[in-house]
N, CA, C and O atoms as a MOPAC input file, in Angstrom:
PM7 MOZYME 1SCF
protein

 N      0.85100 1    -1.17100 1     0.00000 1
 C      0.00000 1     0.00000 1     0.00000 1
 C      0.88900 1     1.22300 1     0.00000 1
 O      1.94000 1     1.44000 1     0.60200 1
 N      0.38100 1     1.75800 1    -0.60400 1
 C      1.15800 1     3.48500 1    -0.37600 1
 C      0.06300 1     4.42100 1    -0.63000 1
 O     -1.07100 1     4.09900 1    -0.98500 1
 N      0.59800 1     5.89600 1    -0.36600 1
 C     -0.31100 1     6.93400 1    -0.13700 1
 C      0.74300 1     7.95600 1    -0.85900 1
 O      1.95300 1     7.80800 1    -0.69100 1
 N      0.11600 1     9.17900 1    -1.81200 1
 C      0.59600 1    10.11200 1    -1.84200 1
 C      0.05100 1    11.71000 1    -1.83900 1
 O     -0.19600 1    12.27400 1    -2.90400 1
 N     -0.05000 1    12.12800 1    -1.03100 1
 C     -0.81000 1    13.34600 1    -0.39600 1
 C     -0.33500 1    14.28600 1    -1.65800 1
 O      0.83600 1    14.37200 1    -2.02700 1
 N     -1.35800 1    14.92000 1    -2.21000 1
 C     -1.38900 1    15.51300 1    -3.20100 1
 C     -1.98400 1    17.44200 1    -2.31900 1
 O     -2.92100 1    17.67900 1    -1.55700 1
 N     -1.01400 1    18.30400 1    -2.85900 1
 C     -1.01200 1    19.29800 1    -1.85100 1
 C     -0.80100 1    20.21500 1    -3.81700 1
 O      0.35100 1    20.34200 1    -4.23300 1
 N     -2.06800 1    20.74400 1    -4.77500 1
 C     -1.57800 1    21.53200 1    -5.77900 1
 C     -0.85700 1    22.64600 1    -5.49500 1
 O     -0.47000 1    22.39000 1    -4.35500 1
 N     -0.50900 1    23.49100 1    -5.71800 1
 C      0.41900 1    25.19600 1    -6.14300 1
 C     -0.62800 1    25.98400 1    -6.27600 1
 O     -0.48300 1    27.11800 1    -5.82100 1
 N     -2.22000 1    25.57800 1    -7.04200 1
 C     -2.84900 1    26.13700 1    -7.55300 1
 C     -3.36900 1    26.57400 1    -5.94500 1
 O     -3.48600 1    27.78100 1    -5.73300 1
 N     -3.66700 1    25.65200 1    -4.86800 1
 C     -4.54500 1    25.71100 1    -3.95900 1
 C     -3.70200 1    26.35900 1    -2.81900 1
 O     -2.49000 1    26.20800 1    -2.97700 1
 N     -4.18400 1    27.24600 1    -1.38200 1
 C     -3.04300 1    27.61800 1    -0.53200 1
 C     -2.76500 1    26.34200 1     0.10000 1
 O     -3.44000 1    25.32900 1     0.28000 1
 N     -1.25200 1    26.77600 1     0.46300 1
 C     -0.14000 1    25.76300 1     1.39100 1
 C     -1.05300 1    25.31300 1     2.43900 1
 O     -1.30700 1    26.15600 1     3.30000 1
 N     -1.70900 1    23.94000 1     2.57300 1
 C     -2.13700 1    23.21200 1     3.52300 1
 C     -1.36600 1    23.15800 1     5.02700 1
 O     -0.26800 1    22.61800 1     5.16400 1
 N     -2.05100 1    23.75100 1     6.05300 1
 C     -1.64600 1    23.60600 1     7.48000 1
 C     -2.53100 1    22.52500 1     7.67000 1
 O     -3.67600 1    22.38600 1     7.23800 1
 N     -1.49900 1    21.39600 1     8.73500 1
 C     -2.23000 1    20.40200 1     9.36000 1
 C     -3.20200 1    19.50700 1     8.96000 1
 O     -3.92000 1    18.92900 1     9.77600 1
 N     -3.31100 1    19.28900 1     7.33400 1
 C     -3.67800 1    18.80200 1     6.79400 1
 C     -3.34000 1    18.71500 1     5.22900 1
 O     -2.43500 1    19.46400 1     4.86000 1
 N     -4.08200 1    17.71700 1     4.03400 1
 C     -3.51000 1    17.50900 1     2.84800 1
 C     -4.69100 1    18.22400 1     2.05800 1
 O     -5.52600 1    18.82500 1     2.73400 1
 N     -4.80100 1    18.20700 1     0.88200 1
 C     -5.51500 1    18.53200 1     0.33700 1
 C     -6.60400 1    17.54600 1    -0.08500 1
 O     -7.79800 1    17.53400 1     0.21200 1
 N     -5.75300 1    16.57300 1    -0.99600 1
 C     -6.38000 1    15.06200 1    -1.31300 1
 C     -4.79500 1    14.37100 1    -0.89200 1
 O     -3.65400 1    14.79100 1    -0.69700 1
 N     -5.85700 1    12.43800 1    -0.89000 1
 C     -4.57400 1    11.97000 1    -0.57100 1
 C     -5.33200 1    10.59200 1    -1.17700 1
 O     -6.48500 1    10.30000 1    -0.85900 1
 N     -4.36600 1     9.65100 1    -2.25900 1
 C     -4.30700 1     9.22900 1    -3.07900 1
 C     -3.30600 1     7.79100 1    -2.51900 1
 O     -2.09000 1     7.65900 1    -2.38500 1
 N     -4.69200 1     6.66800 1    -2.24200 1
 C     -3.91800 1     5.52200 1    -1.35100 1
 C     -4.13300 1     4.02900 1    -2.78800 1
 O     -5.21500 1     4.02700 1    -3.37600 1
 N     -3.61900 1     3.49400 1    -2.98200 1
 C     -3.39200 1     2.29100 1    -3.17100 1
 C     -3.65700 1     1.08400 1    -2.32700 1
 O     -2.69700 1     1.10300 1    -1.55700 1
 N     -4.16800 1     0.35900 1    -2.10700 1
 C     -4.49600 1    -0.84300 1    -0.95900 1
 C     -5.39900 1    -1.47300 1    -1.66900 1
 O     -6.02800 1    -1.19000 1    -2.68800 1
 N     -5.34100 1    -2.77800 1    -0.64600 1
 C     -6.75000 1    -3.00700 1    -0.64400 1
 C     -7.62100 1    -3.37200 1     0.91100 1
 O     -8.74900 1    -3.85200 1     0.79700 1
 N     -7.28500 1    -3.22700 1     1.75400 1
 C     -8.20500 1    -3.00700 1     3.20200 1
 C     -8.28500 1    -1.30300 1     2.82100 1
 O     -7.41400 1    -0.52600 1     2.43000 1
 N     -9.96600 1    -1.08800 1     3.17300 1
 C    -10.06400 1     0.38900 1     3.81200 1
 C    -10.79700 1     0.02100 1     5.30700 1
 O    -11.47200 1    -0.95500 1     5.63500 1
 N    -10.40500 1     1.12500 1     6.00600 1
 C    -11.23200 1     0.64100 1     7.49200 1
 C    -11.96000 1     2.12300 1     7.57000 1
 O    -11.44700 1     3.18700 1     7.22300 1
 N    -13.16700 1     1.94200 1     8.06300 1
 C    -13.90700 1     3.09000 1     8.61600 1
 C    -13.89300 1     2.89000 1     9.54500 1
 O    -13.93800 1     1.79800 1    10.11200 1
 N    -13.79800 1     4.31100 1    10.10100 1
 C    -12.98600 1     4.20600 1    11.57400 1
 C    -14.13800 1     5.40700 1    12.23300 1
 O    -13.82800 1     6.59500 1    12.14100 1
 N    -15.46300 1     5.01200 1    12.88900 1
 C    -16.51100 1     5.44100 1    13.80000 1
 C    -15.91800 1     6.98500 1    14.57400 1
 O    -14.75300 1     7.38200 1    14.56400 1
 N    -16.92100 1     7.55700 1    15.11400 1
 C    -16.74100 1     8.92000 1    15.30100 1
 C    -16.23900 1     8.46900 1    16.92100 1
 O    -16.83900 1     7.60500 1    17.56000 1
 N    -15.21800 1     9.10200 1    17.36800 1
 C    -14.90200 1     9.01800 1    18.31900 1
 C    -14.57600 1    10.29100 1    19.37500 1
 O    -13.59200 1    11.02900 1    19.31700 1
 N    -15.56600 1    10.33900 1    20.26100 1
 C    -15.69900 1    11.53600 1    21.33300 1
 C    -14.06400 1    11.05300 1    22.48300 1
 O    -13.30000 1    10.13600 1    22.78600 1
 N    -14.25800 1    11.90200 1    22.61700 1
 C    -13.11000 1    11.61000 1    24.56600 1
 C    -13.92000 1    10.97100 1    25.72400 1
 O    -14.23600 1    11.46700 1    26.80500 1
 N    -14.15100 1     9.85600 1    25.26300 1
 C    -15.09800 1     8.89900 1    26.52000 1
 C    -13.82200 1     7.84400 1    26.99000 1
 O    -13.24600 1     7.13700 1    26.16300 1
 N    -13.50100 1     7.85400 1    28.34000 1
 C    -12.93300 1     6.92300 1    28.30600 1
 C    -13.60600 1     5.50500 1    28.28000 1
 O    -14.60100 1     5.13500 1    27.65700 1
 N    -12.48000 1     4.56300 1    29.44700 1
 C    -13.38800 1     3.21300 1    28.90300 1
 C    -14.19200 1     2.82100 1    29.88900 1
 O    -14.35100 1     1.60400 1    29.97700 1
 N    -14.98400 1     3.79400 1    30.98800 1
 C    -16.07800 1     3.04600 1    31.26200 1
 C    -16.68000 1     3.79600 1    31.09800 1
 O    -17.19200 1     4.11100 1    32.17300 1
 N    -17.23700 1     4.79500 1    29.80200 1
 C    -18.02400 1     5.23600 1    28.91200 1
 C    -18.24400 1     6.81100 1    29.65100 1
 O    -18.99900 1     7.60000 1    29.08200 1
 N    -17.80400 1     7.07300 1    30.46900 1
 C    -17.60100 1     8.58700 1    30.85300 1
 C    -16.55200 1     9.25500 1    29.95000 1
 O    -15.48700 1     8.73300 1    29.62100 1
 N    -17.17700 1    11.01200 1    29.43000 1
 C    -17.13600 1    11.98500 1    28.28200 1
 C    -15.40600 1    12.19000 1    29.81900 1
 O    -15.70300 1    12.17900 1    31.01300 1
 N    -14.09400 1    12.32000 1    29.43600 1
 C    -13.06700 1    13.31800 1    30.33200 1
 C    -12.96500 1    14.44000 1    30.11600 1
 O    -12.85000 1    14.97600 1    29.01300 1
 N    -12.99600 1    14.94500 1    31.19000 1
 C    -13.02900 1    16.24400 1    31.60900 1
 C    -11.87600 1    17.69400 1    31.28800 1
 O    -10.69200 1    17.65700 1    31.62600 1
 N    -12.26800 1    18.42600 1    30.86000 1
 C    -10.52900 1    19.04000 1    30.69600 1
 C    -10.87800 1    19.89600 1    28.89900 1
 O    -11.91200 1    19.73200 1    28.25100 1
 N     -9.80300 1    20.67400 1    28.52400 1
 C    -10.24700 1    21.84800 1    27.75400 1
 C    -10.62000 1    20.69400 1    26.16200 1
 O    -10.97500 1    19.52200 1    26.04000 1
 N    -10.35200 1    21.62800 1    25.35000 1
 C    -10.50800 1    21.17800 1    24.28700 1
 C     -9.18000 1    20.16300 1    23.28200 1
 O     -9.08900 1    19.42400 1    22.30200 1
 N     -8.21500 1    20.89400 1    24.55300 1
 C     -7.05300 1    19.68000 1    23.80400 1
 C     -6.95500 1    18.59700 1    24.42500 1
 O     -6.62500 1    17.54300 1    23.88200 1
 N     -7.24300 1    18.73200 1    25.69900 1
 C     -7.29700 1    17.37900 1    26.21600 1
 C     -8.42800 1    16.54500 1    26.11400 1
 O     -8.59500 1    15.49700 1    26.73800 1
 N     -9.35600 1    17.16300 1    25.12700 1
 C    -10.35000 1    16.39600 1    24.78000 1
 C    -10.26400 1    15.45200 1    23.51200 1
 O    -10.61000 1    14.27100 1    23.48700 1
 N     -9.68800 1    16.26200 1    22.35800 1
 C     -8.72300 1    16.22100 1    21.45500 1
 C     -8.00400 1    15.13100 1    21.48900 1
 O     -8.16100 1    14.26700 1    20.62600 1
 N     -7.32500 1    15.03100 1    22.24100 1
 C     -6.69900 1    14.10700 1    22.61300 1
 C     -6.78500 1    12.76300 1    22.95300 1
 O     -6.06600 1    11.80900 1    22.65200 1
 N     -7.96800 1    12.86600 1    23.75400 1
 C     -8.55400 1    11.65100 1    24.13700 1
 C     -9.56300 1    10.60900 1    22.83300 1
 O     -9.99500 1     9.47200 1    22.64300 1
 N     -9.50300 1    12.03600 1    22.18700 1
 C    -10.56000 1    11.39000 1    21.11400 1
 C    -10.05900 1    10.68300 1    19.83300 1
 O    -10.56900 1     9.67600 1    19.34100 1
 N     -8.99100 1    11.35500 1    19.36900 1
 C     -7.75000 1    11.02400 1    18.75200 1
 C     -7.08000 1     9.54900 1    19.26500 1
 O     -7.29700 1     8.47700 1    18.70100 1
 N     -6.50900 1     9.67100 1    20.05600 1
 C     -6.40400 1     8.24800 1    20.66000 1
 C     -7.36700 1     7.08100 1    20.70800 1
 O     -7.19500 1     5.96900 1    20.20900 1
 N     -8.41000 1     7.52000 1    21.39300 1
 C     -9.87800 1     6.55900 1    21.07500 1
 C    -10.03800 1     5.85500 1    19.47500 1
 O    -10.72800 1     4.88100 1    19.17400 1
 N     -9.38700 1     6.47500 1    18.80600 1
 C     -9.95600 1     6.70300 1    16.81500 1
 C     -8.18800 1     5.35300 1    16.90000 1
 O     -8.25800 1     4.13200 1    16.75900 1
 N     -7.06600 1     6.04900 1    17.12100 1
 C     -5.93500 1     5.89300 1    16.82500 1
 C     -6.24400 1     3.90200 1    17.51200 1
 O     -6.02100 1     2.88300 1    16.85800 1
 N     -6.77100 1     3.98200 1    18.90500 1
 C     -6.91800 1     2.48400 1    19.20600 1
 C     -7.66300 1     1.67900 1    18.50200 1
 O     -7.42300 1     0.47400 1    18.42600 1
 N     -8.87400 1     2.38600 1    17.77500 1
 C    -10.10300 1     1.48900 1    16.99400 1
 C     -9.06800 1     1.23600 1    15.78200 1
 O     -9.23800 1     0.07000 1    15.42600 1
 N     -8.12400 1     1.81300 1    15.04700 1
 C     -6.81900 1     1.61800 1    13.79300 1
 C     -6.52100 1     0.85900 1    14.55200 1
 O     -7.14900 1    -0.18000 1    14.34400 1
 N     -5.89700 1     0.78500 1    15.34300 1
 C     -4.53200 1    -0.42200 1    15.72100 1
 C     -5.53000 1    -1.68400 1    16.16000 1
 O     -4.89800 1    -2.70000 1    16.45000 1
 N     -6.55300 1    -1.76300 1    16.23000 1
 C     -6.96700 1    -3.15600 1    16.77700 1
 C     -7.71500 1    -3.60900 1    15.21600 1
 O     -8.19900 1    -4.72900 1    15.05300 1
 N     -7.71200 1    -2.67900 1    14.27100 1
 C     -8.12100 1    -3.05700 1    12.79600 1
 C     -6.89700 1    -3.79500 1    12.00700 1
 O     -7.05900 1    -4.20500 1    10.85800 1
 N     -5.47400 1    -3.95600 1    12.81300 1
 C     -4.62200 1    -3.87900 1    12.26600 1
 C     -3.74400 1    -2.96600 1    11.00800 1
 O     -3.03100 1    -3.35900 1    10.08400 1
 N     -4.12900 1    -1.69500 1    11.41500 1
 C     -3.42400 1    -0.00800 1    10.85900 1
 C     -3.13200 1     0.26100 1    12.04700 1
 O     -3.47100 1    -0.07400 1    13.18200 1
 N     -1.95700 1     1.39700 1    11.20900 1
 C     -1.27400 1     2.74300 1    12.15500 1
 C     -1.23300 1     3.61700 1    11.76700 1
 O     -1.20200 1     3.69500 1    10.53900 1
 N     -1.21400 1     4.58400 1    12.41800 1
 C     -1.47100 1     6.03500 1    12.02700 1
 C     -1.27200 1     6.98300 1    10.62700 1
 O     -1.91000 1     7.90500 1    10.11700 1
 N     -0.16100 1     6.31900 1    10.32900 1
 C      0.35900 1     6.57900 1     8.71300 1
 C     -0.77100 1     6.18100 1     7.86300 1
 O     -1.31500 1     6.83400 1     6.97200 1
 N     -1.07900 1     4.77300 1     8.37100 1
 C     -2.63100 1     4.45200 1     7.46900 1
 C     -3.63000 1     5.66700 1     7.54800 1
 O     -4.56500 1     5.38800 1     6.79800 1
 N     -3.78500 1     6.59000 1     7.98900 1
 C     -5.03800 1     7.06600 1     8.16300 1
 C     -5.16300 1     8.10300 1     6.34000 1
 O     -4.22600 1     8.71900 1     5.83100 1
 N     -6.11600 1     8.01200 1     5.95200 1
 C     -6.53000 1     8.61300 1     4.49300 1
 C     -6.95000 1    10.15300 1     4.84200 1
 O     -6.33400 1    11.20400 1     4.66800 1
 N     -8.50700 1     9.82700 1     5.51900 1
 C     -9.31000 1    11.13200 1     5.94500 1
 C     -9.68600 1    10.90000 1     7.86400 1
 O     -9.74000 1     9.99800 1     8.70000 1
 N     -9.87800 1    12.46200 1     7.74700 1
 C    -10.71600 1    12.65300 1     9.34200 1
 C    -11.25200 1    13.29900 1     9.25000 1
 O    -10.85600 1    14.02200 1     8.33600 1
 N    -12.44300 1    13.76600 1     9.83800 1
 C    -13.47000 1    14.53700 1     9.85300 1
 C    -12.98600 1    15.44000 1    11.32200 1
 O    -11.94400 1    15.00100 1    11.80800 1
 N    -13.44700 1    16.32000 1    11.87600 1
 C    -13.37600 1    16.51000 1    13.38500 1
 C    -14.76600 1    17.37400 1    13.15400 1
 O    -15.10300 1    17.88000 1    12.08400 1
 N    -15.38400 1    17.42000 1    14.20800 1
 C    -16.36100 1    17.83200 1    15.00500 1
 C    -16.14000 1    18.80900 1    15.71300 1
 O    -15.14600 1    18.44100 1    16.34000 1
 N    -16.44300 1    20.06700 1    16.14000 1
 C    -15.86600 1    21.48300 1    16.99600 1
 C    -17.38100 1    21.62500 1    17.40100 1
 O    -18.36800 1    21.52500 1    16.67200 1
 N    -17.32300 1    21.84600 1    18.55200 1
 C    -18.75800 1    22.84800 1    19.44800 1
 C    -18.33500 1    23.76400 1    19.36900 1
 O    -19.16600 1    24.65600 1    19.20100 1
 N    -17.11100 1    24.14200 1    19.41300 1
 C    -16.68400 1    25.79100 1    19.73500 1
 C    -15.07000 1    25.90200 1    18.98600 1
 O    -13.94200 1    25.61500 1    19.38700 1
 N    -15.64100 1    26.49700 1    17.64600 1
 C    -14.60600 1    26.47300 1    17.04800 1
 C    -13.74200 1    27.32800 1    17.00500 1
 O    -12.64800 1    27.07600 1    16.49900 1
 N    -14.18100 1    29.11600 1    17.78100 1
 C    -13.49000 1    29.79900 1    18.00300 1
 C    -12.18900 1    29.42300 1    19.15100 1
 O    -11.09900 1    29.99400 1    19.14200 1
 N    -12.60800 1    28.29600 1    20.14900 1
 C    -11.56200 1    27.92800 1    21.45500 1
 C    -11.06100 1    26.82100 1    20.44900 1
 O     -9.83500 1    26.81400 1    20.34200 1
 N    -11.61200 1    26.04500 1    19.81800 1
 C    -10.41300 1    25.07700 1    18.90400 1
 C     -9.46300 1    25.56200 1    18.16800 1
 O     -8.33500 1    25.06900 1    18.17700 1
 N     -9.83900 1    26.73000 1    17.33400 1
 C     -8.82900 1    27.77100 1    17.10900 1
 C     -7.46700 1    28.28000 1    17.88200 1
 O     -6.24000 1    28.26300 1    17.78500 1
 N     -8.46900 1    28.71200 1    18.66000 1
 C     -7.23400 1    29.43200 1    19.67300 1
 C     -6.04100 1    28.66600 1    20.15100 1
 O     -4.90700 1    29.07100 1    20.40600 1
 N     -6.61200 1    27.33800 1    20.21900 1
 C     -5.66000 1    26.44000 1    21.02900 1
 C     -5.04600 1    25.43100 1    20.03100 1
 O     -4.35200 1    24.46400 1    20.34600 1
 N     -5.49800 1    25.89800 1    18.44900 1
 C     -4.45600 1    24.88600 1    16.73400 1
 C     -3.50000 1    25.05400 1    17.39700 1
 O     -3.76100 1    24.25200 1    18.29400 1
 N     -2.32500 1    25.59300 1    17.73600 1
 C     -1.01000 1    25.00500 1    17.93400 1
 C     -0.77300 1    23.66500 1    18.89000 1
 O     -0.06600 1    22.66900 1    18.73700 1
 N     -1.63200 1    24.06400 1    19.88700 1
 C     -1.37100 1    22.92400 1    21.08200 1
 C     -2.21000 1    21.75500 1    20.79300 1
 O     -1.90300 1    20.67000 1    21.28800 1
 N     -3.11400 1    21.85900 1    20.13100 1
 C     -3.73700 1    20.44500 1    18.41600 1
 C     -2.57600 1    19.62700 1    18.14000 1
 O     -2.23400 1    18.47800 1    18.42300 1
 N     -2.12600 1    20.50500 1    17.55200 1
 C     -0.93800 1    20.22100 1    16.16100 1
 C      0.00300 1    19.56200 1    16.96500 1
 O      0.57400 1    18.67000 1    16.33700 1
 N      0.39700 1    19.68800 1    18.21600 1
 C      1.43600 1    19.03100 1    18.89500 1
 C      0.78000 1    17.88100 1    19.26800 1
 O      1.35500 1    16.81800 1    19.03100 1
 N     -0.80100 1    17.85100 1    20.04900 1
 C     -0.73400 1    16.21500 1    19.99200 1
 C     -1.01800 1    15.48400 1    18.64600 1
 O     -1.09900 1    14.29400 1    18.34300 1
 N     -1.11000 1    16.37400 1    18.11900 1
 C     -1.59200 1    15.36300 1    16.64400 1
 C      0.05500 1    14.66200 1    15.93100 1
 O      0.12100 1    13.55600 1    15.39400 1
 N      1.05300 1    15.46300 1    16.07600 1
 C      2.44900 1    14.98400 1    15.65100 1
 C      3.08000 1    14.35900 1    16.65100 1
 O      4.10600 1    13.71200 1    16.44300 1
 N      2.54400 1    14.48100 1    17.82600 1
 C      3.14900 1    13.23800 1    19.30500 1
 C      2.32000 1    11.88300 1    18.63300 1
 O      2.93200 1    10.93900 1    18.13400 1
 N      1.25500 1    11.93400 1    18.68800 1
 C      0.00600 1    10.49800 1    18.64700 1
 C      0.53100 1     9.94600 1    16.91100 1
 O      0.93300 1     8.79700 1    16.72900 1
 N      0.44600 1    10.85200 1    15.90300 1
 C      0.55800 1    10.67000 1    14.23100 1
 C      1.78900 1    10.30200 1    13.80300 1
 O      2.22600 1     9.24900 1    13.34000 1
 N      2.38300 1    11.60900 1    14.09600 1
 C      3.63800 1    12.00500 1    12.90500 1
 C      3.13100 1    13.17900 1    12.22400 1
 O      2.09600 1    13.80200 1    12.46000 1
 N      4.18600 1    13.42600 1    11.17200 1
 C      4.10100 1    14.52600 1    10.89900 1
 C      3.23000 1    14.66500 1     9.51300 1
 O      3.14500 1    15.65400 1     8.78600 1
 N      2.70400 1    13.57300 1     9.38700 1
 C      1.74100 1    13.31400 1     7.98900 1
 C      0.45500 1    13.51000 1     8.37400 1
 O     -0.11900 1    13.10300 1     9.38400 1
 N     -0.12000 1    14.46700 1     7.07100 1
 C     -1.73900 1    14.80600 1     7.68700 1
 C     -2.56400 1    13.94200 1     5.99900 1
 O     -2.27800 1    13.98100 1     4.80200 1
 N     -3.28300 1    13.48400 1     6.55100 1
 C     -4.37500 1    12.99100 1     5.83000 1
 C     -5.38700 1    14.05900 1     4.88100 1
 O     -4.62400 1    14.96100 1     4.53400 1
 N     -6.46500 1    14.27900 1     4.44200 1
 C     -7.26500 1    14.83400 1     4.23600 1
 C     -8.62400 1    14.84900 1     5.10200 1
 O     -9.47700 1    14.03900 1     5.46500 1
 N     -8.32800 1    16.33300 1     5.24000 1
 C     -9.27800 1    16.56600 1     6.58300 1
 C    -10.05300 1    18.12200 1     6.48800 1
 O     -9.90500 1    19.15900 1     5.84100 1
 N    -11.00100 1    17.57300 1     7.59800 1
 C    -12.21100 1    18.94800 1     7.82400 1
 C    -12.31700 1    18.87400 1     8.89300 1
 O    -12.22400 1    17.88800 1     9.62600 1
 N    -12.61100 1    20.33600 1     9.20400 1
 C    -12.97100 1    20.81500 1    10.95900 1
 C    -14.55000 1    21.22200 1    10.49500 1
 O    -14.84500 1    22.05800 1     9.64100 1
 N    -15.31700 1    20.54100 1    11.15700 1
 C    -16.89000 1    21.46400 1    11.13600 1
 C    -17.61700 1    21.67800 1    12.51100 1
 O    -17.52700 1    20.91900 1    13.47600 1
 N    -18.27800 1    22.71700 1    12.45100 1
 C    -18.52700 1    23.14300 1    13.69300 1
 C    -20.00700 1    22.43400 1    13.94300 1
 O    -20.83600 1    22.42300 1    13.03300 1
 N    -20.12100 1    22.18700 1    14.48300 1
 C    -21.69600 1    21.83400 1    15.48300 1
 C    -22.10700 1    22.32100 1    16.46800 1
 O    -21.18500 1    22.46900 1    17.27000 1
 N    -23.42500 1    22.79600 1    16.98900 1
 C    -23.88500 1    23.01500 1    18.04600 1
 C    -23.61900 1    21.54700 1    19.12500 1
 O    -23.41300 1    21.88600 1    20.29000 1
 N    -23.60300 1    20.20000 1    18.91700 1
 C    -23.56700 1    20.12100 1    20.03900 1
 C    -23.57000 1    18.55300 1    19.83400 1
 O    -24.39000 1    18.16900 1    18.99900 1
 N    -22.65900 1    17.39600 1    20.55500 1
 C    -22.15000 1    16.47600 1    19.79800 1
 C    -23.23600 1    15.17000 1    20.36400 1
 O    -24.26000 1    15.83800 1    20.50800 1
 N    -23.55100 1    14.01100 1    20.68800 1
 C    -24.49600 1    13.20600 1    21.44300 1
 C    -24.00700 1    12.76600 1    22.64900 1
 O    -24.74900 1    12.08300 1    23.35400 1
 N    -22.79600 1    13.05700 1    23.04700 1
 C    -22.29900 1    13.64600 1    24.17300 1
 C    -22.13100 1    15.42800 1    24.68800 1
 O    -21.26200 1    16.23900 1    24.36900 1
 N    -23.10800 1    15.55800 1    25.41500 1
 C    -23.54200 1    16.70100 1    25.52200 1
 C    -22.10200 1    17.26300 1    26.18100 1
 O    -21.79100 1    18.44400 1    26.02600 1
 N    -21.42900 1    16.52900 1    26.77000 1
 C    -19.97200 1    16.58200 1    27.41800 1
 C    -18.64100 1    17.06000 1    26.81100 1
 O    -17.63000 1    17.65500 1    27.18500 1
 N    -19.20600 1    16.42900 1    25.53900 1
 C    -18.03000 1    16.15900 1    24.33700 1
 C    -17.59400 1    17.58200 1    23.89800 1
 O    -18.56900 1    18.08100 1    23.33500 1
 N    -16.82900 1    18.22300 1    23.90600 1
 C    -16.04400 1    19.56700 1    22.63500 1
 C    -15.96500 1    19.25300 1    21.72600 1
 O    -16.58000 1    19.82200 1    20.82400 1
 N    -14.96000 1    17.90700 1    21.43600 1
 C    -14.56000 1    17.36300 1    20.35000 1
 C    -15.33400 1    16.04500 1    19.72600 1
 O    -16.14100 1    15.44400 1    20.43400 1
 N    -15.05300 1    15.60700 1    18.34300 1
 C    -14.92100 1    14.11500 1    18.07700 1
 C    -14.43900 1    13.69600 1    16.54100 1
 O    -15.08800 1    14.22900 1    15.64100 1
 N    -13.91200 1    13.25300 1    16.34900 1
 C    -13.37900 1    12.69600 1    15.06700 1
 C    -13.85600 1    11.22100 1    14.90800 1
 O    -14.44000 1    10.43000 1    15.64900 1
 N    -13.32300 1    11.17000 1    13.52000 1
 C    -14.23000 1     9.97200 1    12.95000 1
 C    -13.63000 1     9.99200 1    11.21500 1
 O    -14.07200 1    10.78400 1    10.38300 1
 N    -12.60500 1     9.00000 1    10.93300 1
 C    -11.96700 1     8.82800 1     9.86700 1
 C    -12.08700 1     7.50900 1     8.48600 1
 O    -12.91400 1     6.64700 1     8.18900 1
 N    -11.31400 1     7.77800 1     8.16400 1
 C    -11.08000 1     6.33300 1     7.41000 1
 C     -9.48400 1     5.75200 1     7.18700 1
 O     -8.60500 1     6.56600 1     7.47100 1
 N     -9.19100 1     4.86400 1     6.86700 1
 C     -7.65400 1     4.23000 1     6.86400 1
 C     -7.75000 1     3.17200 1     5.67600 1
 O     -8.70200 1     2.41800 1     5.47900 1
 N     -6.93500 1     3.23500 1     5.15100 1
 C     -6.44400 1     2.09500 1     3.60200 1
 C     -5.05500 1     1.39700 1     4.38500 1
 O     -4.08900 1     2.12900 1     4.60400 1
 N     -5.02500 1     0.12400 1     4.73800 1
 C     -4.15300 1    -0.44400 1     5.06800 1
 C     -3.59200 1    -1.52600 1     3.47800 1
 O     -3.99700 1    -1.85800 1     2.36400 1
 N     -2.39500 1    -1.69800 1     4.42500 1
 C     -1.62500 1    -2.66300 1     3.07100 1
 C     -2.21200 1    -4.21800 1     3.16700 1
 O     -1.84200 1    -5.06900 1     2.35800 1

């Protein structure tokens, strides 16, 4: 399998993400929306990166028990209640996303919502992965 993140000249320089990304395989895994619940189903507590975080990881464990890793990942979606404080706090994102990832971004969207089915939740992502 391989992937090659396609980033045009025509389009602006992609932060923290690709533009399109162009995988070869044949496993794809859909990988379910994942809030910051830990594992006895309580939303953790704490700002938006440490929510981030938790949720990311949650997504990153449902890959690794599909047999993928993070490099596998194609697309992510993320979910924002409050996208002005997700904003504020993109840098300190971007660091857990290159601690948990690497430095490879998939093709991705931030969309905002009023309000996630965890009324608890800030965050949640929810991707896909092309493994080899």
């Amino acid at each position: 399998m391989s992937q090659t993140r396609i980033n045009p000249p025509e389009l602006a320089r992609p932060s923290g993400f690709s533009h399109a990304v162009v995988a070869n395989g044949s496993r794809v895994v859909f990988l379910a929306g994942q809030t910051p619940m830990d594992s006895e189903g309580r939303i953790v507590e704490g700002s938006v990166v440490t929510q981030f975080e938790r949720a990311l990881g949650n997504l990153l464990t449902a890959l690794r028990a599909a047999g993928g890793q993070p490099e596998h990942l194609c697309a992510l979606t993320v979910y924002i209640v409050d996208m002005d404080d997700y904003r504020a706090h993109a840098h300190e994102i971007g660091a857990v996303w290159r601690r948990l990832v690497g430095g490879q971004y998939p093709a991705m969207a931030g969309i905002g919502v009023s309000r996630l089915w965890d009324a608890e939740a800030l965050v949640e992502v929810q991707g896909y992965a092309v493994l080899p």
